[in-house]
C-alpha positions in Angstrom: 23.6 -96.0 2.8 25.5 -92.9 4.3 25.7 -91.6 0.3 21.8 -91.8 0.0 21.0 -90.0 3.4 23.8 -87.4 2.4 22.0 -87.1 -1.3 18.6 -86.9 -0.1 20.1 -84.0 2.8 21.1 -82.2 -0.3 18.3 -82.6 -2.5 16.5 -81.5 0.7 19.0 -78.7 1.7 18.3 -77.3 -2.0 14.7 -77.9 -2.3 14.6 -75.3 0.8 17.2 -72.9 -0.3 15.1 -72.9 -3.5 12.3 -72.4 -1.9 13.0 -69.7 0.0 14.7 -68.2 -2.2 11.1 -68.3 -4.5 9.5 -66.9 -1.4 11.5 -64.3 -0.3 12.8 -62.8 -3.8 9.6 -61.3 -5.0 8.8 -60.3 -1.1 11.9 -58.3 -1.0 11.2 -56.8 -4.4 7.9 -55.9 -3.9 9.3 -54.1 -1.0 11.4 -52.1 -2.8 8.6 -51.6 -5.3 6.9 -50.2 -2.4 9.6 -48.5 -1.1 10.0 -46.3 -4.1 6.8 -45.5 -4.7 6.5 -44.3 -1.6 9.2 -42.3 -1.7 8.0 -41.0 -5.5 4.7 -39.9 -3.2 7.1 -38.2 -0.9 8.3 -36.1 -3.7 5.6 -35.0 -5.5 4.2 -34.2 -2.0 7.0 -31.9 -1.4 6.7 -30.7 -4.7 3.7 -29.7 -4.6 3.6 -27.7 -0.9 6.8 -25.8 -2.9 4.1 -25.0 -5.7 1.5 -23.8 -3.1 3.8 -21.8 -0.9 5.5 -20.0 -4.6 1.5 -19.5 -5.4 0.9 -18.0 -2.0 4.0 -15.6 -2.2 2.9 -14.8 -5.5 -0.2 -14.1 -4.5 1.0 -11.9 -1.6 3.2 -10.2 -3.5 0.1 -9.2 -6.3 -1.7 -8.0 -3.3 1.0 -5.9 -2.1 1.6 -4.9 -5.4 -1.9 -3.4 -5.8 -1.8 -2.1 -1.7 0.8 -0.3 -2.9 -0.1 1.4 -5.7 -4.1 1.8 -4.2 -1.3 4.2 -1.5 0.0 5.8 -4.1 -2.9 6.6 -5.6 -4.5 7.8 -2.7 -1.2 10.1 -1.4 -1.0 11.7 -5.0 -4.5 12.7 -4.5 -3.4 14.2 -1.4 -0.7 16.6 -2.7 -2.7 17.5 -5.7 -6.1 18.1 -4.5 -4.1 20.4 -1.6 -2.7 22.4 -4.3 -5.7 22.6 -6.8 -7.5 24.3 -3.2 -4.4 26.7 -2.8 -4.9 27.9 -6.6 -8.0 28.4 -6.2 -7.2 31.2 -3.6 -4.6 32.5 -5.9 -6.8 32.7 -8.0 -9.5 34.8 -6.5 -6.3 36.8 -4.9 -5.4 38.3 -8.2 -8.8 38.6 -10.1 -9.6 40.5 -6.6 -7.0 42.9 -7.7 -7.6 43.2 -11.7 -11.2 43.1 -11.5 -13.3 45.7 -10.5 -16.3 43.2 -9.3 -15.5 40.0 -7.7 -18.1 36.9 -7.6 -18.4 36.2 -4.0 -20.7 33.5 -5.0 -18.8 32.0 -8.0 -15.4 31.9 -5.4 -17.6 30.1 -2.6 -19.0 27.3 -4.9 -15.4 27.0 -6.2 -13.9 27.0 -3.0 -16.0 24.2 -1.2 -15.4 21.9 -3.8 -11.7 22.3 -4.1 -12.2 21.7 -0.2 -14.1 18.9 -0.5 -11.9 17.0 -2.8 -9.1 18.0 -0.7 -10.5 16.7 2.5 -12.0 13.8 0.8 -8.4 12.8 -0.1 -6.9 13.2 3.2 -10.2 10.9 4.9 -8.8 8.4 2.1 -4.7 8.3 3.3 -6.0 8.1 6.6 -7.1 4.1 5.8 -3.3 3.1 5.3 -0.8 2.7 8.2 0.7 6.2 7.4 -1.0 8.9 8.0 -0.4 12.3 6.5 0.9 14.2 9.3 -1.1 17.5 9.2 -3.2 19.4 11.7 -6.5 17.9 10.1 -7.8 16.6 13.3 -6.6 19.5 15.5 -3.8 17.2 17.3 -0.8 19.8 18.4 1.7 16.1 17.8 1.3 16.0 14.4 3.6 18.8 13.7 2.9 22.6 14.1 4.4 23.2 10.4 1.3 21.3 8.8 -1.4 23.3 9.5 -2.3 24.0 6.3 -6.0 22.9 5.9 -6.7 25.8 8.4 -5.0 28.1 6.8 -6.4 27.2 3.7 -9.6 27.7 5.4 -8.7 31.0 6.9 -7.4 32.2 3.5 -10.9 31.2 2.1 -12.8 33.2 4.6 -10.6 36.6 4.6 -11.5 36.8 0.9 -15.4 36.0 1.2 -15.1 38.7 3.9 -13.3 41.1 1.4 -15.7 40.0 -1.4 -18.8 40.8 0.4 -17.3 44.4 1.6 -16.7 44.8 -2.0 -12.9 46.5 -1.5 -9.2 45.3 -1.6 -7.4 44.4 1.6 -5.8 47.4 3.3 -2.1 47.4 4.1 -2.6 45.5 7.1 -4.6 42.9 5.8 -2.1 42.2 2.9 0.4 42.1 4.6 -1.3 39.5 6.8 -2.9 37.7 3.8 1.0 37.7 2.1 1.8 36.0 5.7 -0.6 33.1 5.4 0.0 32.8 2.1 3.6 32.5 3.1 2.5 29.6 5.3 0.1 27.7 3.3 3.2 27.5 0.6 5.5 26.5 3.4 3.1 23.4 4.8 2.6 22.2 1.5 5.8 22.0 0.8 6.5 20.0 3.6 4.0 17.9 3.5 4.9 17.0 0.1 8.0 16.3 1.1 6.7 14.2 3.6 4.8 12.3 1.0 7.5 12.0 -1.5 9.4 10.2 1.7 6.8 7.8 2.0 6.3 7.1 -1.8 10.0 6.6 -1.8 9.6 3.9 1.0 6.8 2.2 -0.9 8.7 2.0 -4.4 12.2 0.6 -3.2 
């Protein structure tokens, strides 16, 4: 009798262990089936906010790329547009003194647009964070060594006033003509130097 209950305790005992183990073996698994999937979904998640963030520094860096050179542009402009101005006074300086008639006229059309491309150039810088440090808008801080659009204005007058008298400059006036001249040269040098600074910056 004892052997019978003890066999069917077994045959019981195994029935469960067999049963649970049909229960809780594809549980478990699907689980893990579950658990890796998920953490596949974690990855490609994290692999694609690394793709967006390299497409947004990538993008960042292509718009920097073009602020950058849109500066560039815009300061080369600057020191070019100054310097086509100055030779235009040169210019007029020396067929003032090989010709016997000088084209007032001719000089003052040349003259404004030389000045308007000039000042057109420096209304342009003025958008970036740097600003070319002249005397443009009359402000003493920006530097008493870059006044040179008004002495590229002054310059400009002094020979329309000449041109329209129809003579060469006396001594005096020369001498104080050689003096601006002296000056213009001087701000425009520094300002380019000024501007190769900055261009230096914006290329390293």
């Amino acid at each position: 009798m004892s052997d019978a209950v003890y066999g069917l305790a077994g045959a019981l005992g195994g029935s469960l262990v067999t049963a649970a183990v049909a229960y809780w073996g594809p549980l478990h698994q699907q689980r893990e089936v579950a658990k890796q999937a998920e953490l596949q979904r974690s990855a490609e998640l994290r692999r694609a906010e690394i793709e967006i963030e390299a497409a947004r520094a990538q993008a960042e860096e292509a718009r920097k790329h073009l602020r950058n050179q849109a500066e560039i542009g815009r300061l080369v402009d600057v020191r070019s547009t100054l310097r086509a101005w100055e030779l235009v006074l040169d210019d007029a300086f020396l067929e003032m003194r090989i010709s016997s008639t000088f084209d007032v006229d001719r000089f003052r059309e040349t003259e404004q647009e030389a000045m308007a491309k000039g000042l057109r150039a420096l209304d342009e810088v003025m958008h970036d964070d740097w600003y070319v440090v002249i005397s443009y808008y009359g402000d003493p801080t920006y530097g008493p060594h870059l006044n040179l659009v008004e002495s590229l204005k002054e310059c400009g007058e002094r020979i329309k006033a000449l041109g329209l008298a129809g003579r060469l400059p006396s001594a005096e006036e020369q001498e104080e003509l050689d003096e601006l001249r002296d000056q213009i040269g001087h701000a425009r040098g520094r300002m380019s130097e000024i501007i190769a600074e900055r261009l230096d910056s914006i290329v390293t």
